[in-house]
N, C-alpha and C positions, 0 to 999 in steps of 0.2 A: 545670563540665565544659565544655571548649571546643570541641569534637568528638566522634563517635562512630565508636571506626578499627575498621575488619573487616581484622585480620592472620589470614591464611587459616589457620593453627591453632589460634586464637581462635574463628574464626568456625565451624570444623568443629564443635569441642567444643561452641558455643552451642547452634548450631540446625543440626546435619547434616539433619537428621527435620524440615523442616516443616510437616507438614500439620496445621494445625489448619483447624477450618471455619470459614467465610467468614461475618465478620457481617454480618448484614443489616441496611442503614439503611431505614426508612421513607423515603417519596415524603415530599417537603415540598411538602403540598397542601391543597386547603381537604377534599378529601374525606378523607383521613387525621388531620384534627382541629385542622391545624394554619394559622394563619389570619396573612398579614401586612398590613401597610399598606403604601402607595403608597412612602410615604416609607423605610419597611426594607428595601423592594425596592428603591428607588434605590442604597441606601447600599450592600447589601450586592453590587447589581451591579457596583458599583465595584472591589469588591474584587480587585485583579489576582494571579495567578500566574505570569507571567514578569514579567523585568526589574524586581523589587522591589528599592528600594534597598540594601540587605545586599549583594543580587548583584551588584547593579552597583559598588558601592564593592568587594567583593572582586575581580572582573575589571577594574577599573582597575586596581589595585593588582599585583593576579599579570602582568598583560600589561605592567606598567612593568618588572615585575621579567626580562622578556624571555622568559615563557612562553605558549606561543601552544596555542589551544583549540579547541574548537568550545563553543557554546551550543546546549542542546535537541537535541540530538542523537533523533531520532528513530529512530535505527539501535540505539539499547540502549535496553533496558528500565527504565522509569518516566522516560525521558528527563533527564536528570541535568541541572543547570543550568548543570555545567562538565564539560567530557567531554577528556580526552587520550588520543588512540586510541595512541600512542605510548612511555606508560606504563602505557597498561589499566588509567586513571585516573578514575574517578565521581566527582562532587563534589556534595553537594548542600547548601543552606544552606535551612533548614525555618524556618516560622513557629512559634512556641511555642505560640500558640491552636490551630493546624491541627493539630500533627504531636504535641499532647498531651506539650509537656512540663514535668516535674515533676505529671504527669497523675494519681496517686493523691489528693493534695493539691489540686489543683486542680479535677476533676469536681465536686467537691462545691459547689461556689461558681458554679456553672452557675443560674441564675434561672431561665430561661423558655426554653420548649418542651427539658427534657431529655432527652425521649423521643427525640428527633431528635437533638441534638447529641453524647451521651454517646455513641449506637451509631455515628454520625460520626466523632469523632472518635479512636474505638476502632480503626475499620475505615482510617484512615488511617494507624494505628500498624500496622496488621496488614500492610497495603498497604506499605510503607516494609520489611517485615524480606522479603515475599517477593521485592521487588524485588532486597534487597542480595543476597540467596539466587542469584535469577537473573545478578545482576553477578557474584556468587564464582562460578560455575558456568563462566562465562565467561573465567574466570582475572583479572576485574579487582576491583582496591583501591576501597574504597567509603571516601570520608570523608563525614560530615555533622554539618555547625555549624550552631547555632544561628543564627538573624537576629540574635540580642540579644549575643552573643558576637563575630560581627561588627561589630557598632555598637562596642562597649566594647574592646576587643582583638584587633582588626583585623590587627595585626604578626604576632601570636603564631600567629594561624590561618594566614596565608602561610607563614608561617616552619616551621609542620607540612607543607604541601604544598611546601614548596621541597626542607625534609629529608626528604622521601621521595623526589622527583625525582632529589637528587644523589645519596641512599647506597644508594635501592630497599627501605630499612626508617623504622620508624614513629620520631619523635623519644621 
């Protein structure tokens, strides 16, 4: 799967209705049972959410191709990593560990502290549809690719957000 397109009569039929309730993640804390070392908190503070290589080799690539963006847009909802106010364009490219995907298959292979990761990671899938919800709401197109789809087929993913630009439908 290369993306995930929300065409507003797709998107009505999926999820018009969304209210489900809000999972709740446990604190990751030593009083909630869960206990790291020095060295896990390094690593995992490293971990960055903007400007991950995915995105930045996509936004070289789309702004070679002479379309011009905002980043993080803090004016729409769940801040999109590629935003075109001008096409009422959302763009987001997700981590497959974060954003739980092939996520049935994969929870299960989760080691250590699953009590914390699985309702994480759930709430981030949860997180991710009300977002597109509030983006459709808004009258904007919501795409989201993989990181690993853009590493591997980087063309193909442009070449979806170019053919929506020029035709205003999904390739």
């Amino acid at each position: 799967m290369f993306g995930i397109f929300y065409l507003k009569s797709l998107y009505f039929i999926d999820s018009m209705v969304y209210k489900e309730e809000k999972i709740q993640v446990p604190r990751f804390n030593e009083a909630s049972g869960f206990y790291t070392t020095k060295k896990r908190s390094r690593i995992m503070s490293r971990i960055s959410g903007k400007n991950t290589k995915p995105e930045i080799m996509f936004r070289k690539a789309i702004w070679a191709k002479g379309v011009r963006y905002r980043v993080n847009n803090k004016q729409l909802p769940g801040r999109p990593d590629i935003s075109i106010k001008k096409y009422k364009l959302a763009i987001f490219i997700d981590g497959e560990f974060w954003h739980g995907y092939n996520w049935e298959e994969k929870k299960h292979s989760i080691k250590s502290n699953k009590g914390f990761w699985i309702p994480k990671i759930e709430r981030n899938m949860q997180r991710d549809k009300e977002v597109n919800q509030q983006l459709y709401d808004m009258d904007y197109t919501v795409f989201r690719f993989w990181g690993k789809d853009i590493k591997t087929d980087l063309d193909r993913c442009i070449n979806d957000v170019l053919v929506f630009i020029t035709s205003g439908t999904f390739p």
